[in-house]
PLY file of the C-alpha trace (Angstrom):
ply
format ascii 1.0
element vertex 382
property float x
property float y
property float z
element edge 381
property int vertex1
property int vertex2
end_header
-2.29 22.02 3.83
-3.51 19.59 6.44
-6.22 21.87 7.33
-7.77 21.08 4.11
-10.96 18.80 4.72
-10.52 17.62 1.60
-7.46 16.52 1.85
-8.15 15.00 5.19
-10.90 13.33 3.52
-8.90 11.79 1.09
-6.30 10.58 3.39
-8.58 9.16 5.42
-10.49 7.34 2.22
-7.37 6.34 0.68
-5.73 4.39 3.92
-8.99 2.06 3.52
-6.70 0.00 1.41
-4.28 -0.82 3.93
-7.19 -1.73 6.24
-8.72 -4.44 3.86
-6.03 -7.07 5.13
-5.29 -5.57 8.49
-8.62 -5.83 10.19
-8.22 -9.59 9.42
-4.73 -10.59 9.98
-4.84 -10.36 13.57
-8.32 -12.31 13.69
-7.46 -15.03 11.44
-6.48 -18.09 14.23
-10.11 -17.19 16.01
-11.43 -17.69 12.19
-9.24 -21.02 11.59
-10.54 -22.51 14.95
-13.81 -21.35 14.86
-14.78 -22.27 11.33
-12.85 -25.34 10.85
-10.64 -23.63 8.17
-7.22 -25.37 6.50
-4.26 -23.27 7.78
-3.00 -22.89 4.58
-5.43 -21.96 2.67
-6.70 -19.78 5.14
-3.56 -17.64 4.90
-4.94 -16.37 1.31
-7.87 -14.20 3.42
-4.81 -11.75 4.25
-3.27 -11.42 1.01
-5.99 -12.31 -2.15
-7.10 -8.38 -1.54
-3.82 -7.29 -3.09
-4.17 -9.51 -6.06
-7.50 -7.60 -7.01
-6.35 -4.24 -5.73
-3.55 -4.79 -7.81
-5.96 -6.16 -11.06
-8.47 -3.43 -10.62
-6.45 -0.25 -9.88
-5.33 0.48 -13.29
-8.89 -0.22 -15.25
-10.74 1.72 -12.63
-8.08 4.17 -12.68
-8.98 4.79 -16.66
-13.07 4.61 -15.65
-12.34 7.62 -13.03
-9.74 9.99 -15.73
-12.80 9.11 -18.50
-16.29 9.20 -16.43
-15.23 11.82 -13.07
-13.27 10.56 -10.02
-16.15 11.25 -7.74
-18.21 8.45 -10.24
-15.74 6.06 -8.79
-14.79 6.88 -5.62
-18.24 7.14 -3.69
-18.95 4.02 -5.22
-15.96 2.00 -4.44
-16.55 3.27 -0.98
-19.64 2.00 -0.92
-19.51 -1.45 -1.86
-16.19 -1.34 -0.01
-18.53 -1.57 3.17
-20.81 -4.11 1.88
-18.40 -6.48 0.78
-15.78 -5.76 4.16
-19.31 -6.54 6.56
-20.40 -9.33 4.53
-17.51 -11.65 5.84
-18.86 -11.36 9.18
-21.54 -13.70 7.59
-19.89 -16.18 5.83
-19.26 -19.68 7.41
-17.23 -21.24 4.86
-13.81 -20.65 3.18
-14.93 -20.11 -0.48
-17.58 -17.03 0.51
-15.17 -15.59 2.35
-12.15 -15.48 -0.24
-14.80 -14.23 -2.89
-16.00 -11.39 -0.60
-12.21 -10.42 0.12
-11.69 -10.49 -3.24
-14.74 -8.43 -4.20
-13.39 -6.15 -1.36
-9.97 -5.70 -2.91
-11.60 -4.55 -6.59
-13.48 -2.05 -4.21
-10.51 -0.74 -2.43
-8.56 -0.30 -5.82
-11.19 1.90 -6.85
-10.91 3.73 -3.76
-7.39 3.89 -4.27
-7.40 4.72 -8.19
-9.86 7.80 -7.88
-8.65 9.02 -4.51
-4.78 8.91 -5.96
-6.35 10.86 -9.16
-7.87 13.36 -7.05
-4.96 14.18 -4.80
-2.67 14.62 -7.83
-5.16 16.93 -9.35
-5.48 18.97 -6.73
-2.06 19.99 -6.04
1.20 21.02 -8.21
4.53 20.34 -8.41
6.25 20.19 -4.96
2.72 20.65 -3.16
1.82 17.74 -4.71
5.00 16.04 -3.78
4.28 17.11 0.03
0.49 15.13 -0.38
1.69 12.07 -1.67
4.11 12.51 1.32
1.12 13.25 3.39
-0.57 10.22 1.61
2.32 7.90 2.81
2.67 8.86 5.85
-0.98 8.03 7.01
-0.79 4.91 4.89
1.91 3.63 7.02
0.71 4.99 10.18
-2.88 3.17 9.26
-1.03 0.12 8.43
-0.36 -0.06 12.39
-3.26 1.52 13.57
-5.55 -0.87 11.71
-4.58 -4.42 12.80
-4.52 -2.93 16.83
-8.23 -2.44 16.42
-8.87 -5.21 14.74
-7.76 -7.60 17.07
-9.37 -5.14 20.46
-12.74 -5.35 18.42
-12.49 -9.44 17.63
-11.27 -9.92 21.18
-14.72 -9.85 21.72
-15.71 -11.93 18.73
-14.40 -12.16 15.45
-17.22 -11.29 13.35
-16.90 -7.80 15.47
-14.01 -7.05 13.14
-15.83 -6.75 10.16
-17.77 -4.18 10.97
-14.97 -1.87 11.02
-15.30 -1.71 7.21
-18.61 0.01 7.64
-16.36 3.01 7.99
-16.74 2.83 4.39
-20.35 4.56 3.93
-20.03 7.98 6.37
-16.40 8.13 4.23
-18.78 7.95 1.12
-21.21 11.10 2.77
-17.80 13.00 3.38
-16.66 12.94 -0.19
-20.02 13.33 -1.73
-19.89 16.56 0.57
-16.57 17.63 0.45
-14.67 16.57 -2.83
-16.92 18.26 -5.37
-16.63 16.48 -9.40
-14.40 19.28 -11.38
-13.83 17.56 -14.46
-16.62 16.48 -17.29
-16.77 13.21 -18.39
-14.99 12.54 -21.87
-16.39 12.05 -24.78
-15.78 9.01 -26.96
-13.34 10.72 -29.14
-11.34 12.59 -26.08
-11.48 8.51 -24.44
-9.89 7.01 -27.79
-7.76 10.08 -27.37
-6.89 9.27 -23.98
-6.65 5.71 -24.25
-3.83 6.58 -26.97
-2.02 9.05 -24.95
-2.13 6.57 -21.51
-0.52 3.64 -23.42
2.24 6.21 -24.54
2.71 7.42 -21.05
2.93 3.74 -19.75
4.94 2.30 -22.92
8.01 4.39 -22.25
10.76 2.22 -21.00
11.11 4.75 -17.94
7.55 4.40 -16.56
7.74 0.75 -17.11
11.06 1.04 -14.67
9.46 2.74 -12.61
6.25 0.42 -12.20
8.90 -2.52 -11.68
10.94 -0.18 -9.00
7.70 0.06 -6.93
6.73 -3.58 -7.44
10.40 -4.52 -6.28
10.51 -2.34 -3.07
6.97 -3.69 -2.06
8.10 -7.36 -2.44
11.56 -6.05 -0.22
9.08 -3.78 2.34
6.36 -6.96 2.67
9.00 -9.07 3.57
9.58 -7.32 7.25
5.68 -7.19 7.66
5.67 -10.99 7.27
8.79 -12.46 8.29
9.92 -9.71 10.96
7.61 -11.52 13.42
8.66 -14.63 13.10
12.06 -13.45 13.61
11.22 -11.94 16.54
9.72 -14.82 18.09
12.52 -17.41 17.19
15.54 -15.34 18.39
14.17 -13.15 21.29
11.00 -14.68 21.92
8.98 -11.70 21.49
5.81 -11.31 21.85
2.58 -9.73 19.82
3.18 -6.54 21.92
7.02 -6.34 21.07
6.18 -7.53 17.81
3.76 -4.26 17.55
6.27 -2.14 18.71
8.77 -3.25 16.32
6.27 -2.48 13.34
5.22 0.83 14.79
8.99 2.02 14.78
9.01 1.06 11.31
6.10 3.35 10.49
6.81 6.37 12.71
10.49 6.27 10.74
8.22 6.26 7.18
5.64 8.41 8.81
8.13 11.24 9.89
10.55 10.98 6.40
7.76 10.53 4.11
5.73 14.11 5.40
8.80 15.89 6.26
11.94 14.89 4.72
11.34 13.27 0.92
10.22 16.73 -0.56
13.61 18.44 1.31
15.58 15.66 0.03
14.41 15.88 -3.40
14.66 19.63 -3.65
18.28 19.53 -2.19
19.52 16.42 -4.14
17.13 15.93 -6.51
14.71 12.33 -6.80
17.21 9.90 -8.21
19.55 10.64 -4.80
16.82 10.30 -3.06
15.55 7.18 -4.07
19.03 5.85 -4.47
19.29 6.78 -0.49
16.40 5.11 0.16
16.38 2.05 -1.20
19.97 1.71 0.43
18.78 2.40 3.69
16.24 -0.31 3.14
19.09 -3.07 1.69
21.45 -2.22 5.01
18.77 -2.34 7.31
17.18 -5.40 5.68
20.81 -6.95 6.05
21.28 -6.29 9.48
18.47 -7.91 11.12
19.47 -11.28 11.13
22.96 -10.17 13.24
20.64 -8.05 15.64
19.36 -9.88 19.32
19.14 -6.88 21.33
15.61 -5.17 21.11
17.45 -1.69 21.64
19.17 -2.10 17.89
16.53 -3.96 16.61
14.28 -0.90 17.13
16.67 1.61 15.62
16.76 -0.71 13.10
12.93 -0.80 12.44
12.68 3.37 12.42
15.93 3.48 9.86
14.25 0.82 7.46
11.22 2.62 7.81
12.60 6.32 6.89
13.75 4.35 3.56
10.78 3.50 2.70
9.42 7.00 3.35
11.84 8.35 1.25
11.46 5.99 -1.47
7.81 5.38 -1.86
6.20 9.36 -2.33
9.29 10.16 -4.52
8.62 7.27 -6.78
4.63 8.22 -7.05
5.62 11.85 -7.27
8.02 10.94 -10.44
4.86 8.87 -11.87
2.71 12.00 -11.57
4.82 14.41 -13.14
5.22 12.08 -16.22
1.22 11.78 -16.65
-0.88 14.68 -18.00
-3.53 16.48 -16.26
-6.07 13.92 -17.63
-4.23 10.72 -17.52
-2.95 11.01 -13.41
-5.80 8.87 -11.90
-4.88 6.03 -14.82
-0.79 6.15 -14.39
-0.89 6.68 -10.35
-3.50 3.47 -10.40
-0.68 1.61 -12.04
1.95 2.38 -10.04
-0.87 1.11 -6.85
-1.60 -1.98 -8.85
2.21 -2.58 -9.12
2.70 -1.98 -5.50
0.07 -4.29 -3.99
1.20 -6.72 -6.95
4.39 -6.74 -5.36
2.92 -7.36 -2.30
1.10 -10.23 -2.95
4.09 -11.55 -5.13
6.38 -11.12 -1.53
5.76 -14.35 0.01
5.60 -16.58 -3.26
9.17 -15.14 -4.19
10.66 -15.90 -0.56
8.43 -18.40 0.20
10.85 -21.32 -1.00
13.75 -19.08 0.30
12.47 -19.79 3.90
11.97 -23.26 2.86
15.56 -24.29 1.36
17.78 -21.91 3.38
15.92 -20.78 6.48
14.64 -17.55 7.75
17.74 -15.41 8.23
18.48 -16.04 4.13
14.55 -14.14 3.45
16.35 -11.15 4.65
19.42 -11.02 2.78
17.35 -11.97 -0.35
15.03 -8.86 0.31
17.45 -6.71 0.47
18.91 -8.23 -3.02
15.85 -6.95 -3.98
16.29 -3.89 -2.79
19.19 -3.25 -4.56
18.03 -4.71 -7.75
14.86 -2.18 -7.53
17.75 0.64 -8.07
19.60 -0.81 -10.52
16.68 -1.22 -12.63
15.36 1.98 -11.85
18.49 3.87 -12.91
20.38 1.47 -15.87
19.73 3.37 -19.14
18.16 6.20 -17.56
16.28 8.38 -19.98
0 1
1 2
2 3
3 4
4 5
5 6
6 7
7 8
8 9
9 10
10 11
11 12
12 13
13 14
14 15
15 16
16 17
17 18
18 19
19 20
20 21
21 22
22 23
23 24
24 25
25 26
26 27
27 28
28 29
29 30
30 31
31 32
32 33
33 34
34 35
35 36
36 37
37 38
38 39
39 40
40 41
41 42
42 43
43 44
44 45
45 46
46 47
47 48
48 49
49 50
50 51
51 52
52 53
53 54
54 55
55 56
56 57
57 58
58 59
59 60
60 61
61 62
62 63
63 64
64 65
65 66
66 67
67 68
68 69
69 70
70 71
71 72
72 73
73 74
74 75
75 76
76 77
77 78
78 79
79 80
80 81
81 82
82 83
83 84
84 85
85 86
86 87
87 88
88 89
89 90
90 91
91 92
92 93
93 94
94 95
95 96
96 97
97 98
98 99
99 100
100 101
101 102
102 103
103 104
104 105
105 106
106 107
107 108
108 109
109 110
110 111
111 112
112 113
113 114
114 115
115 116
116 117
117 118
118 119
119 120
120 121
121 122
122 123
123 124
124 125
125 126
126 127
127 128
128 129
129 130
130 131
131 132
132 133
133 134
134 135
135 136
136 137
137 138
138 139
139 140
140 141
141 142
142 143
143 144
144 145
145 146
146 147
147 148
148 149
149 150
150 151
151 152
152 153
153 154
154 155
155 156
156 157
157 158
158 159
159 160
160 161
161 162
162 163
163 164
164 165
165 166
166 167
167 168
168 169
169 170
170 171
171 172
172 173
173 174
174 175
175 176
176 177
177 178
178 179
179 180
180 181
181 182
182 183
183 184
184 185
185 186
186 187
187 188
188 189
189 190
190 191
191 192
192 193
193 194
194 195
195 196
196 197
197 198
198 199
199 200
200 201
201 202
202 203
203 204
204 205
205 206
206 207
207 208
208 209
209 210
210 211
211 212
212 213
213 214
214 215
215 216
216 217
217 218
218 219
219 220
220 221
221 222
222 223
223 224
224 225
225 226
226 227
227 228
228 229
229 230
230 231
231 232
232 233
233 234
234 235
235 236
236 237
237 238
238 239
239 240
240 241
241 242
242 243
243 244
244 245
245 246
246 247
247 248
248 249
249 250
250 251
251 252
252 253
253 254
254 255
255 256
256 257
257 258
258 259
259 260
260 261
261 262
262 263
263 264
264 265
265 266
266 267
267 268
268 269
269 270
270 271
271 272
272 273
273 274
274 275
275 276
276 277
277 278
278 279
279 280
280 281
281 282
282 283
283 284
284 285
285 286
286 287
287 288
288 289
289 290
290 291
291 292
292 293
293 294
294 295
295 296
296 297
297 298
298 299
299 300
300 301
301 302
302 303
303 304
304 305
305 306
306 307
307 308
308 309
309 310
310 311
311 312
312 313
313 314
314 315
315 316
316 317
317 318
318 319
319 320
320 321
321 322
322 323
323 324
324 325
325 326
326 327
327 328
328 329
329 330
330 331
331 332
332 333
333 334
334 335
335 336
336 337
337 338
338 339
339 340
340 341
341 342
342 343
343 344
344 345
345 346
346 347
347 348
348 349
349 350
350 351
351 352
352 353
353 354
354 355
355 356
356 357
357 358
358 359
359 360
360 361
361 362
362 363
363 364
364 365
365 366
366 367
367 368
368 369
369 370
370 371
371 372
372 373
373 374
374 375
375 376
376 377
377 378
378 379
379 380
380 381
């Protein structure tokens, strides 16, 4: 399977998303200094991109089931490099949150018609094993990203942004390799469509599901944010330890999410599996505040991370099998939007838990939320 350029291709274009906040985050106290920014305001430039991702995934997820996926991905790659570039150019706080935010409506149409594509493409428990694919190099970007970033803006920060040129030769490669299939709809099969994608996403068990992956993004941001600081209050680590630590987390979802979720699924079916998951994520969320050895910590990290693996491509594979043929780029865009909703949603919700009972307390409440994810998930299953 993985010596399918189109799937390659797709990987590839799809883990874009994840590097819309990465190339920044490790740039950002250059930007502050250089530009004169407010601290706190300047903290928005990592996360508004998830707020749009998470607004424009589910319309442009309709556009690309009603006009072609192709119509919207090449173009959301596109513009994905002119907006990314065009912060290297902006002076001033205001251009640049517009242009991230332009750049997040570009990567959820990157993520809506690649998503569509990919669950087109394959069936059943070959489809499972893409999305597992698809997770994998999500997670594995999600590391890969922010250590270039911040080797490019060592030299200068505006260096960084060029890394979202990648956007345009990704463009060439799909024109070339992911040849349109489907015909656009006319307006009768759209009203059609329109009807059948508002039954799909009315039924009490997608909506459960939408809130499930919402949930364990709010639960899985909170170690991307907070796990640093940790770090550096108990065992004074550093940004290299602090890298390690993260890149444990996503070999563990790396290694699960290609290799393990579709065994675990077949064996136990996806409720266990999701139910493991998501308790793997609770105990490991719960343990790090009792951990000062980098040893454990570490084990920790890979265990919380083959959780997530094991939660999030079973959760988009159950979303896929509940959406017809025609309607998977439109229900898979929802379940993105809900993710990167819960992302951005992460820090507001523990924000004032950090605030009022310190930063150990941000860990136990994330793994609440763990926890609650599955009891929402499975109460009154259907």
């Amino acid at each position: 399977m993985l010596r399918d350029p189109r799937l390659l291709v797709l990987l590839v274009a799809g883990s874009l998303t994840t590097m819309a906040g990465g190339v920044v985050a490790p740039i950002l106290p250059e930007m502050i200094q250089q530009l004169n920014l407010d601290p706190a305001l300047a903290g928005n430039l990592v996360s508004l991109h998830c707020l749009t991702i998470a607004l424009f995934s589910p319309p442009l997820g309709i556009v690309a089931d009603r006009i072609g996926h192709l119509r919207v991905l090449i173009p959301s790659l596109i513009l994905y490099a002119l907006f990314g570039t065009a912060g290297a150019f902006m002076h001033s706080l205001m251009p640049l949150l517009v242009v991230r935010g332009l750049l997040g409506a570009a990567s959820g149409g990157i993520a809506a018609a690649s998503l569509g594509i990919l669950g087109n493409m394959y069936e059943g428990e070959a489809r499972s094993q893409a999305l597992g694919y698809a997770t994998s190099t999500l997670t594995i970007m999600g590391i890969a990203f922010p250590l270039l970033g911040g080797w490019v803006g060592s030299f200068h920060w505006q260096w960084a942004f060029g890394l979202y040129g990648i956007g345009l030769p990704m463009a060439i490669l799909a024109a070339r390799f992911l040849p349109e299939k489907s015909s656009p709809k006319t307006k009768a099969d759209a009203k059609d469509a329109g009807s059948k994608l508002r039954q799909v996403l009315g039924r009490p068990y997608t909506l459960r599901l939408l809130c499930t992956l919402s949930l364990v993004s709010i639960a899985m941001y909170a170690v991307v944010i907070y796990a640093p600081q940790y770090l550096k209050q108990t065992i004074d680590a550093t940004s290299v330890v602090n890298g390690i630590v993260l890149a444990s987390r996503a070999i563990g979802a790396a290694i699960i999410s290609a290799f393990g979720a579709k065994k675990l699924a077949q064996r136990w079916g996806r409720p266990t599996t999701v139910a493991i998951g998501l308790g793997l994520m609770a105990l490991t969320l719960s343990t790090i505040p009792i951990l000062h050895q980098l040893g454990w910590i570490l084990v920790t990290a890979v265990f919380f991370g083959m959780g997530f693996g094991l939660v999030l491509p079973t959760l988009y594979g159950t979303l896929a099998n509940l959406a017809p043929p025609d309607l998977k780029s439109s229900v898979l865009a929802a379940g993105t939007g809900a993710g990167f909703l819960g992302q951005f949603i992460s820090p507001i919700l523990l924000g004032p838990v950090l605030a009022f009972c310190g930063l150990e307390w941000v860990f136990y409440a994330a793994a609440i939320v763990a926890l609650l994810a599955g009891l929402l998930l499975f109460a009154h299953q259907q």
